[in-house]
N, C-alpha and C positions, 0 to 999 in steps of 0.2 A: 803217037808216042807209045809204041807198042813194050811192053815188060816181058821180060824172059823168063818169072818165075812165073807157077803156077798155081797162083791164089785158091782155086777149087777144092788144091790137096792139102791144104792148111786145114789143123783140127783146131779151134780155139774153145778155148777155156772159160767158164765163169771162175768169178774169185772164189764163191765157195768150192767148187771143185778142187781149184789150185789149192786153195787151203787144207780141203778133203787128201789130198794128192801128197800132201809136204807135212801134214800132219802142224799145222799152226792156225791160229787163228787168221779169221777173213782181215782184221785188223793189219797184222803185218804183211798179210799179201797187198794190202792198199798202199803200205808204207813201203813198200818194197818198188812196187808202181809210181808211187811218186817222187822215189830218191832215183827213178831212173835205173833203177839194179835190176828191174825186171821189165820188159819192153811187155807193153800193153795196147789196146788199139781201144779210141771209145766210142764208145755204140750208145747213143741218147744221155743219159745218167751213168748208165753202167761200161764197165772194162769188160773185154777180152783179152784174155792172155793165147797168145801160140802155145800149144803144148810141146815144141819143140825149146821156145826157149824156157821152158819151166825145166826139161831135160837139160839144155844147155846151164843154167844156173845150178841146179844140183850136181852135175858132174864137176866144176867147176868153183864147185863150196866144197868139195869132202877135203878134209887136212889128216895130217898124218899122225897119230896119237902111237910113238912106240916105247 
């Protein structure tokens, strides 16, 4: 069952990073992770987040204030 992406070139993220990253607390990146808004992978206790979809969420949160 061979994959066509390339798992190697995945950067992932701890939540303090993401948090450090998004400028919030490690709190709502947890809650973020658990309502599913943000795709995370779990490693023992702890999450990884992709740092592409922390990019993809950000781009994808800005709204238009004019």
């Amino acid at each position: 069952m061979a994959d066509d992406r390339d798992l190697s070139a995945v950067r992932f993220l701890t939540v303090a990073e993401v948090a450090a990253m998004m400028r919030v607390s490690k709190m709502t990146v947890y809650r973020l992770v658990h309502a599913g808004d943000l795709p995370a992978v779990r490693v023992g206790r702890s999450f990884r987040v992709p740092e592409k979809a922390v990019q993809d969420y950000l781009r994808h949160s800005f709204i238009d204030t004019a």
